[in-house]
C-alpha positions as CSV (number, residue, x, y, z in Angstrom):
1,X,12.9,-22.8,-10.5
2,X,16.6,-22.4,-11.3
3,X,18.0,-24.9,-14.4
4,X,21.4,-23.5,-14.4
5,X,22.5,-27.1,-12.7
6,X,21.0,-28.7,-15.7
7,X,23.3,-27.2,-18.4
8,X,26.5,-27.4,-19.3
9,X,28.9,-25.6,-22.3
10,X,29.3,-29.7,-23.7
11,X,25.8,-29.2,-24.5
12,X,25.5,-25.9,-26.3
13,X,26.5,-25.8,-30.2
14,X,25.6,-24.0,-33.3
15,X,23.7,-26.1,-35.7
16,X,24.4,-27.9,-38.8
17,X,21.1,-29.1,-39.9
18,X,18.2,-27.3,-41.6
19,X,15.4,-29.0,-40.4
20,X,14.0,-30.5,-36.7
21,X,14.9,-33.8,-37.2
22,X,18.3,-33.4,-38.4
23,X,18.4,-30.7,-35.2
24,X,17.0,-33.0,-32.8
25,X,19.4,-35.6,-33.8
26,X,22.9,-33.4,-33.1
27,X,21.8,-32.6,-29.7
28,X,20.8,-36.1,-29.2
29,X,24.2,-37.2,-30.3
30,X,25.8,-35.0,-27.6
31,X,23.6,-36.4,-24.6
32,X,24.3,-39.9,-25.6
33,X,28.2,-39.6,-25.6
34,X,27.7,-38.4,-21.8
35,X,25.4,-40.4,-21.0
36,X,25.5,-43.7,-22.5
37,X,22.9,-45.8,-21.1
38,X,20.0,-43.4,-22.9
39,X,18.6,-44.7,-26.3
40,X,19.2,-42.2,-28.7
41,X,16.6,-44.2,-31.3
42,X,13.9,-44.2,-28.6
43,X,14.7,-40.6,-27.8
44,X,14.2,-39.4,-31.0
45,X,11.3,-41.5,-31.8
46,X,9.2,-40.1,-28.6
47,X,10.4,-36.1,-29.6
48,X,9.6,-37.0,-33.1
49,X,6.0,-38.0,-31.7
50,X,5.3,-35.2,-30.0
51,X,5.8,-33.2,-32.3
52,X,3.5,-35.0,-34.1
53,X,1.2,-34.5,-31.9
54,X,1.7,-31.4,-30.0
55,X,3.5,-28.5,-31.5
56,X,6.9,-27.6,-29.7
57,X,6.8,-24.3,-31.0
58,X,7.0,-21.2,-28.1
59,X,7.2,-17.9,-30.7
60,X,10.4,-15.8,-31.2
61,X,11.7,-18.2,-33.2
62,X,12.3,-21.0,-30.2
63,X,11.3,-24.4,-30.0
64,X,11.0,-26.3,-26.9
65,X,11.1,-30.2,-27.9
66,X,10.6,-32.5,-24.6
67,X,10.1,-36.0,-24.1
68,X,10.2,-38.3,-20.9
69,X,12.4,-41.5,-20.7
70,X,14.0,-43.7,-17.5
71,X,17.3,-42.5,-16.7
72,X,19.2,-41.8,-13.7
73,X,19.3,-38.6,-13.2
74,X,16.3,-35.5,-13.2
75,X,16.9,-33.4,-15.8
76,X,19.1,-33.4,-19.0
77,X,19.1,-30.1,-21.4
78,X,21.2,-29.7,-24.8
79,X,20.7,-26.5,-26.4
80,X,21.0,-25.8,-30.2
81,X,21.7,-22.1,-32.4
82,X,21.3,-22.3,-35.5
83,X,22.3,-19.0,-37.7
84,X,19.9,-20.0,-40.9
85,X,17.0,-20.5,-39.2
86,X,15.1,-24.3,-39.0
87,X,12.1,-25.2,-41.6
88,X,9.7,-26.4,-38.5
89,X,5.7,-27.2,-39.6
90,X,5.0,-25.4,-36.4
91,X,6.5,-22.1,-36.6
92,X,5.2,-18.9,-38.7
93,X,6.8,-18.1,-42.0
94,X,8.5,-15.0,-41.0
95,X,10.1,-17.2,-37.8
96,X,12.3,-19.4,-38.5
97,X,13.3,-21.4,-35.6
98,X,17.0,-20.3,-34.7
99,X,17.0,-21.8,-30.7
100,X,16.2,-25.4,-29.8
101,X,15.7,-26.1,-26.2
102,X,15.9,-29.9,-25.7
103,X,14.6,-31.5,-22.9
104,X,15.1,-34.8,-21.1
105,X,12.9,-36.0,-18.3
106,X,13.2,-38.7,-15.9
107,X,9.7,-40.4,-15.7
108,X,9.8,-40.3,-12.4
109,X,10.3,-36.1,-11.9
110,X,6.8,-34.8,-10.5
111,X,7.9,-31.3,-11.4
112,X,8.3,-32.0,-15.0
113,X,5.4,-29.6,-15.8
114,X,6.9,-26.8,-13.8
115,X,10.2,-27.1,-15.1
116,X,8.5,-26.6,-18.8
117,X,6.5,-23.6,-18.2
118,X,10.0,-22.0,-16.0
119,X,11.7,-22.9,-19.6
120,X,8.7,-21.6,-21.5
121,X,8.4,-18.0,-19.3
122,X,12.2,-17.6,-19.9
123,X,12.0,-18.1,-23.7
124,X,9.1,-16.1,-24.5
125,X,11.3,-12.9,-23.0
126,X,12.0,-11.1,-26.8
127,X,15.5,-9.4,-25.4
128,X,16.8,-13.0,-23.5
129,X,16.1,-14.6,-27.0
130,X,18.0,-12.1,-28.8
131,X,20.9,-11.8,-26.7
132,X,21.2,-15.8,-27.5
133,X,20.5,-15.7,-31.0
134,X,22.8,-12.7,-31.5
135,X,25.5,-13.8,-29.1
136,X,29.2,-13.5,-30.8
137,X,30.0,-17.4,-29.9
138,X,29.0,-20.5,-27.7
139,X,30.9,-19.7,-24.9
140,X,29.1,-16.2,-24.7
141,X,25.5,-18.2,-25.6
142,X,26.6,-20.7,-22.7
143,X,27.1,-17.9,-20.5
144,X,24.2,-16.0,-21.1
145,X,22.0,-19.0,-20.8
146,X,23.2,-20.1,-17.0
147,X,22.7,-16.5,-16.1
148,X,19.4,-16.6,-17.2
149,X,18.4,-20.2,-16.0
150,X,19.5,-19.2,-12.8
151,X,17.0,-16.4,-12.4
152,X,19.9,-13.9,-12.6
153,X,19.5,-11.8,-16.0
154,X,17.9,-8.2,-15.3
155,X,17.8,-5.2,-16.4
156,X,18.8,-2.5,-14.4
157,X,17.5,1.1,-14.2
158,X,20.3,3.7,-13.3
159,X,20.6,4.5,-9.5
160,X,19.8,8.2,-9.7
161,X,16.4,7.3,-11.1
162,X,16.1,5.1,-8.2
163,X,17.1,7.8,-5.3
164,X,13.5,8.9,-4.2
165,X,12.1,4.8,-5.0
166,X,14.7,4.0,-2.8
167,X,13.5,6.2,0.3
168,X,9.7,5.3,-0.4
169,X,10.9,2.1,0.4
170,X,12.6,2.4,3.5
171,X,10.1,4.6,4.8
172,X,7.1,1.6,3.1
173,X,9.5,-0.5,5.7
174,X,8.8,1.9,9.1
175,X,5.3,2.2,8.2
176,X,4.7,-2.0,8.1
177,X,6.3,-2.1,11.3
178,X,4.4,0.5,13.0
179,X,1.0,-0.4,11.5
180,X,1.5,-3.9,12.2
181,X,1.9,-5.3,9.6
182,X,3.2,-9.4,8.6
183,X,4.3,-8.4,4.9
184,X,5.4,-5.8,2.2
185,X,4.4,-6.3,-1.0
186,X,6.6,-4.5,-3.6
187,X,5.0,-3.9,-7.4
188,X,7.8,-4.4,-9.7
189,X,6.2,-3.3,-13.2
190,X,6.5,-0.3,-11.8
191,X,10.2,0.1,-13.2
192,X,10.4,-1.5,-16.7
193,X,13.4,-2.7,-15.7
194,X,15.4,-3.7,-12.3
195,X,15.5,-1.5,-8.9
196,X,18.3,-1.0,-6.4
197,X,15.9,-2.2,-3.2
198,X,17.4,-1.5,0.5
199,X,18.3,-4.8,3.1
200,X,14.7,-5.8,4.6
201,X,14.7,-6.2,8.2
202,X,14.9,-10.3,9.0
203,X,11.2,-10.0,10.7
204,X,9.3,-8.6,7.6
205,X,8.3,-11.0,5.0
206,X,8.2,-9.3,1.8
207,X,6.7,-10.1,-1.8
208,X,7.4,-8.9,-5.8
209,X,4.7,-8.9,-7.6
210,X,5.9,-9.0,-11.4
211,X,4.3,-9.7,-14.6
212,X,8.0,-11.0,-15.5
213,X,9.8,-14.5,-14.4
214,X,11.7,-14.0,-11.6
215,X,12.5,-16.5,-8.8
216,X,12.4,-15.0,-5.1
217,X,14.7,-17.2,-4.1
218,X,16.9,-15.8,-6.7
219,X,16.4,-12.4,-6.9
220,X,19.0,-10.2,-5.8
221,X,16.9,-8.3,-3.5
222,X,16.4,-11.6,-1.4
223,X,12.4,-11.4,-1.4
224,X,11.2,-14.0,0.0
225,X,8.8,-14.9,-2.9
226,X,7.8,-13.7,-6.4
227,X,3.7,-13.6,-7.9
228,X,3.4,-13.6,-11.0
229,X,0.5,-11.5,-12.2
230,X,-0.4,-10.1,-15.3
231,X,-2.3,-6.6,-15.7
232,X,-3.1,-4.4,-18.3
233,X,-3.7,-1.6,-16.6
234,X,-1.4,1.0,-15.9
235,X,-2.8,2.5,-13.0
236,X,-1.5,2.2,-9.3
237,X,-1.1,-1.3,-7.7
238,X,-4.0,-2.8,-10.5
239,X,-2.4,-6.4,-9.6
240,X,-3.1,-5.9,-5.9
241,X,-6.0,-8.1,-5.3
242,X,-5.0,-10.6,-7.9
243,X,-1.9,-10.6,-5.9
244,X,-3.3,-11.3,-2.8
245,X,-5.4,-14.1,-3.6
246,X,-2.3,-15.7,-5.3
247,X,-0.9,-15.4,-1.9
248,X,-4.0,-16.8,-0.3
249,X,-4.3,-19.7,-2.2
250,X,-0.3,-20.7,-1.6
251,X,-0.7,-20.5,2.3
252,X,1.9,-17.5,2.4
253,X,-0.5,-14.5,2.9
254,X,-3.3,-15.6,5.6
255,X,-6.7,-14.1,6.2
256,X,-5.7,-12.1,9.6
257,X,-2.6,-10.7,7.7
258,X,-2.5,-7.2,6.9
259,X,0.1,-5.7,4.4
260,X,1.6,-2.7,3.4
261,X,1.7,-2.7,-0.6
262,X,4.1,-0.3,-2.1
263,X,3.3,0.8,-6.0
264,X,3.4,3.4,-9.0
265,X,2.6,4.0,-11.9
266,X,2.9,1.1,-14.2
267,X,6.1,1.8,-16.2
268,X,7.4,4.9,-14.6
269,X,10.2,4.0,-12.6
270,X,9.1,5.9,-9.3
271,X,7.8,4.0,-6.7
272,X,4.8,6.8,-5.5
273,X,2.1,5.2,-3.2
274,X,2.0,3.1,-0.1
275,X,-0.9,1.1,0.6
276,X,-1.9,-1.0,4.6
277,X,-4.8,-3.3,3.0
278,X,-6.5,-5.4,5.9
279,X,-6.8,-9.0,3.8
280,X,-9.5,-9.8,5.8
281,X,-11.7,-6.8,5.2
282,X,-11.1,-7.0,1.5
283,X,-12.0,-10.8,0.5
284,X,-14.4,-11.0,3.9
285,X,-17.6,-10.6,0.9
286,X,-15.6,-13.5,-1.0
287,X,-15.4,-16.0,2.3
288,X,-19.3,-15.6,3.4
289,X,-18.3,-16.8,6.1
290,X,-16.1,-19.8,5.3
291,X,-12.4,-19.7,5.4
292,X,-11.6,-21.6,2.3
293,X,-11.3,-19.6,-0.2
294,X,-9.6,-22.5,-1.8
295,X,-11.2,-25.8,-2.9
296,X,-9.7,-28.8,-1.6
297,X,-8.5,-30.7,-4.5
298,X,-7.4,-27.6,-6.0
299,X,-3.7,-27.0,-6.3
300,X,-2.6,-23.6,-5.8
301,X,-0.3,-23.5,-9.0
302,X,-3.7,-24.5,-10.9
303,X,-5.4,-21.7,-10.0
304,X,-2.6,-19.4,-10.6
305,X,-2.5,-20.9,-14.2
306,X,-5.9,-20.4,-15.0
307,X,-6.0,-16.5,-13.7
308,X,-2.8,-15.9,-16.0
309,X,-4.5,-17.7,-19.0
310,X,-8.4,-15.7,-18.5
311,X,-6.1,-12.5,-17.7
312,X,-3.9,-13.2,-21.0
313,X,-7.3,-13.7,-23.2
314,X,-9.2,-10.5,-21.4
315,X,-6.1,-8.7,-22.6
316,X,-4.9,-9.9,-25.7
317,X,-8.1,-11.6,-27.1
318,X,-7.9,-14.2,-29.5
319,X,-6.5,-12.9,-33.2
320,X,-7.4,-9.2,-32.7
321,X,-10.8,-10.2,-31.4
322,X,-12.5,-9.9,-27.7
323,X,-12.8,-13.6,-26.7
324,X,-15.4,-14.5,-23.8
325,X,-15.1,-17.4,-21.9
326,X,-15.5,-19.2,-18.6
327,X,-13.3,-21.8,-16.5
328,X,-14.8,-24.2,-13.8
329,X,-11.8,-25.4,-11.8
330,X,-11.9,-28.2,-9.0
331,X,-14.5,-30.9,-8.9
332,X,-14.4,-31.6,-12.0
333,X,-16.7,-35.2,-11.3
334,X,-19.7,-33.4,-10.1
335,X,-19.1,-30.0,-12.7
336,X,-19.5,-32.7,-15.5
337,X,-22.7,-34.4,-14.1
338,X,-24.0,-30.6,-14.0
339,X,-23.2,-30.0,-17.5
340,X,-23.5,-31.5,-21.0
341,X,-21.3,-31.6,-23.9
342,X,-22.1,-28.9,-26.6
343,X,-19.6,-30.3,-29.2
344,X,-17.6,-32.7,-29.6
345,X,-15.2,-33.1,-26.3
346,X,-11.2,-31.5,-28.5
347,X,-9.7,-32.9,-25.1
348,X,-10.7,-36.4,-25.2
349,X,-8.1,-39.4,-25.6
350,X,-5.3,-37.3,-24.8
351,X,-2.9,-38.2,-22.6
352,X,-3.7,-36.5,-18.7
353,X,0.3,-34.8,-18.9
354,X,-0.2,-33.4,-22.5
355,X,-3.7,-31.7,-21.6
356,X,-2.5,-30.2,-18.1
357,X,-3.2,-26.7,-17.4
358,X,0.1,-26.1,-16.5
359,X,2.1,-27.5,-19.4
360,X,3.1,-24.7,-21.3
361,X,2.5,-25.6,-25.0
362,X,-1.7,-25.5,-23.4
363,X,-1.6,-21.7,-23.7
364,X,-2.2,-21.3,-27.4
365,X,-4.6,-24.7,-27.3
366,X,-6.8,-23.2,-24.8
367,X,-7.0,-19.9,-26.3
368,X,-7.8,-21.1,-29.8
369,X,-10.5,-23.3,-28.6
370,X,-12.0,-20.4,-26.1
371,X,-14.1,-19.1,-29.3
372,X,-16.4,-21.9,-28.4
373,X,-19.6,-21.8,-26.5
374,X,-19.7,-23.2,-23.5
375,X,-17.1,-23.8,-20.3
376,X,-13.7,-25.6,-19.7
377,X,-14.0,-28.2,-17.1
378,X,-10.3,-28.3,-15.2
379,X,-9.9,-30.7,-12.5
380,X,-8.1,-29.5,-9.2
381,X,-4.7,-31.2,-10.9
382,X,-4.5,-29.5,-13.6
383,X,-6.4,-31.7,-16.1
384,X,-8.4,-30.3,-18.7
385,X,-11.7,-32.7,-18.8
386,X,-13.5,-30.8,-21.8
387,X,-14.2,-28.0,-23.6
388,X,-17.2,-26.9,-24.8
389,X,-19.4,-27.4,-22.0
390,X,-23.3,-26.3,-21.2
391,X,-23.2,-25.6,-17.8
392,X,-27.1,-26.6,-15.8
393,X,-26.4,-26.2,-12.5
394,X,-29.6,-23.7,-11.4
395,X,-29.7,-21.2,-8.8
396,X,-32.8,-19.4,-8.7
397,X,-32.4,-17.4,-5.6
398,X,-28.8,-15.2,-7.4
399,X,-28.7,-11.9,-8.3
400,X,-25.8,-10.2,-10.2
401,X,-25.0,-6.9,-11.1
402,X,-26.8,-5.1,-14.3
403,X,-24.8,-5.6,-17.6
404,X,-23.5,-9.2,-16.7
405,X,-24.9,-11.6,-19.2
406,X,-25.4,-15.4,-19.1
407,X,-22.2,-16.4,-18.5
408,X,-22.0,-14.7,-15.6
409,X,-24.7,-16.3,-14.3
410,X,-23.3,-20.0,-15.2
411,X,-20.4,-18.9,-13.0
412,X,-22.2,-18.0,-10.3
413,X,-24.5,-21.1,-9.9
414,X,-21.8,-23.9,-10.7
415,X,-19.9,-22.3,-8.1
416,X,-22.8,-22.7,-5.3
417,X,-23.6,-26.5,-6.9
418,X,-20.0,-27.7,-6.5
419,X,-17.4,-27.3,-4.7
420,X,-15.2,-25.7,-7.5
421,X,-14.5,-21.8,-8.7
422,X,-15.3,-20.5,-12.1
423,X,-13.6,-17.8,-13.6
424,X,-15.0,-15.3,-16.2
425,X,-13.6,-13.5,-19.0
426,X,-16.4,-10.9,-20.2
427,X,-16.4,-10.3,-24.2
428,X,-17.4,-7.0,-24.1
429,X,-14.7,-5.3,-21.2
430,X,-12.1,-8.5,-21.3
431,X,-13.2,-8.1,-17.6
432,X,-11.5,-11.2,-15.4
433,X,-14.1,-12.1,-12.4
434,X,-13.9,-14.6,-9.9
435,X,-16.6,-16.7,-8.2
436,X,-16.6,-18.7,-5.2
437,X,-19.7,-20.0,-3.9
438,X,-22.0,-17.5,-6.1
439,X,-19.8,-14.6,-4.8
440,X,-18.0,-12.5,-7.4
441,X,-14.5,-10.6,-6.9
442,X,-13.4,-9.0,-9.9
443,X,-9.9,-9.7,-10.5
444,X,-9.2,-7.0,-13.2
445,X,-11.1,-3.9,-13.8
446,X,-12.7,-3.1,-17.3
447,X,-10.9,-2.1,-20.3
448,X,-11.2,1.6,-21.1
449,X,-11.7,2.3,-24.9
450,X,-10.8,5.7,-26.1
């Protein structure tokens, strides 16, 4: 998603006040002298509700205020530094808030959502932050920022480390072509920064597959598209089949499709291993048969958000602790006849745009209320329909491996009762596991304790 077209230097200033409102006010002040016809009063008065409602607040000391409103034109951003730091209800103590990210929607923009969590992936980056907070002046901030929103800002590891990376992938190249294969898949984290990668043939389609924000259609090396995918493993191409069902469920990687995956070791900036997976013969336990692996009301973005989230939780837990929990996503309707309420519903009366799955400031929500029994029911949108859920559905003839507990088991029989997949995060291993029609595919392996 690039947002460089949506900022301008008349838009980016150091600020005067010392708290949100005051903030909120000085970049509304700018927008309105360019563009008149907006209401500043109205404009402040639906931020100021937000944050009311909804916290703002991303971490690193950035806030991301956003409101909708009917104008003419998609997007309008105004960006505010401020050197003393903000007093903001929503931020820590020891964070002051010293970037505002303002955000103007037109009501009518159906990839509002996407455009936050672009803005939201960006500004959770500690060094991009820092270079803006730390920048000598405006015009260097201003810079910065368009570099950034257009998917531009990388790190770059020095050519001579890249030498023998560099042959591994040519040669990665020779071998998709001979083995027949439709795509190369290249694992970024591999380098913990960026990689000198050679011109791919115009017949190849190739992938990055990056825990990081970066746009394919931006990236230098011209891949023709970027999945996101977080791991906490550092062992060889741990994101692969993650990766692949990403690519499934977006219609870019199909069933018959077999790829040649090129990897390392997470983090040590030599590309290593090359890998011709058969897609097929790896999810053929997964499709029993049927070739949708993906439900039909569910969008693929969805999907992709909910694996992020489990795989963020199996990860980083919730407050030092291993959190367990389970996600039904897609028809939602027939999950909730199949289930019953364990506590009081936290999602009800919200507004369907502020409970989305995809909206960024959903992250912390979701993992602070993933301490309580029971399942989240997301519909194939996006919505989050409750938390908190039993799940009924029976299925007497399942069997699952030794050592998976009752969750598991809920997983695996919503998934045959309705047309939906559940995702797992295990307490004990932070283990993520898929299921689609009581078939499981692990999507991570199991955390290894010293």
């Amino acid at each position: 998603m690039r947002l460089d077209k949506y900022i301008t230097r008349s838009r980016v200033v150091d600020l005067a006040s010392a708290d949100m409102e005051g903030a909120l006010e000085e970049l509304l002040n700018l927008t309105v002298d360019r563009f008149p016809d907006l209401d500043k009063s109205a404009l402040l008065k639906g931020l100021l509700r937000r944050e009311n409602t909804m916290t703002t607040y991303l971490g690193l000391g950035v806030a991301l205020p956003h409101v909708r409103a009917k104008m003419g034109r998609r997007y309008v951003i105004a960006i505010g530094r401020s050197h003393y730091g903000i007093r903001y209800d929503g931020a820590i103590e020891s964070e002051p808030v010293r970037l505002v990210i303002m955000l103007i929607a037109d009501e009518r923009a159906r990839d509002y959502l996407q455009v936050l969590a672009s803005l939201a992936r960006l500004l959770k980056e500690q060094d991009f932050v820092d270079s803006l907070v730390n920048a000598p002046d405006l015009d260097t901030v201003y810079e910065r920022l368009f570099a950034g929103f257009g998917g531009i800002s990388e790190k770059r590891v020095p050519t001579s480390a890249n030498r023998v990376s560099h042959i591994v992938l040519k040669e990665a190249e020779k071998i998709a072509r001979a083995t027949g294969c439709k795509a190369l898949m290249v694992f970024g984290d591999t380098f913990t920064g960026g990689f000198d990668t050679p011109k791919w043939g115009a017949a190849l389609k190739t992938f990055l597959v990056t825990r990081n924000l970066v746009d394919g259609e931006d990236h230098p090396a011209r891949y023709n598209e970027t999945i996101q995918v977080r791991s906490f493993s550092n062992q060889r191409l741990a994101q692969l089949r993650s990766a692949v069902l990403v690519g499934l469920t977006r219609g870019t990687i199909a069933f018959t499709d077999r790829l040649c995956c090129v990897g390392g070791m997470a983090g040590s900036n030599q590309f290593d291993t090359v890998v011709v997976v058969d897609v097929e013969k790896e999810f053929q336990t997964l499709l029993s048969g049927h070739a949708d692996l993906l439900p039909e009301d569910v969008k693929p973005e969805v999907l992709e958000r909910v694996i992020g989230v489990a795989t963020e939780l199996g990860v980083e837990g919730r407050e030092g602790r291993p959190v367990g929990c389970l996600f039904v996503v897609g028809d939602a309707k027939k999950v909730e006849k199949a289930s019953k309420p364990l506590v009081l519903n936290p999602f009800y009366g919200y507004k369907e745009e502020d409970r989305n799955i995809l909206n960024p400031f959903m992250d912390e929500t979701i993992k602070e209320f993933s301490s309580i029994d029971g399942a989240f029911i997301i519909g194939g949108d996006g919505v989050v329909e409750a938390a908190g859920a039993l799940l009924q559905a029976a299925d007497f003839n399942h069997s699952l491996p030794s050592g998976l507990g009752s969750r598991h088991a809920a997983a695996a029989a919503i998934s045959v009762a309705c047309d939906c997949i559940a995702i797992v995060v295990s307490s004990s291993t932070g283990q993520v596991t898929l299921f689609r029609r009581g078939v499981m595919m692990p999507l991570t392996e199991k955390k290894v304790t010293a």
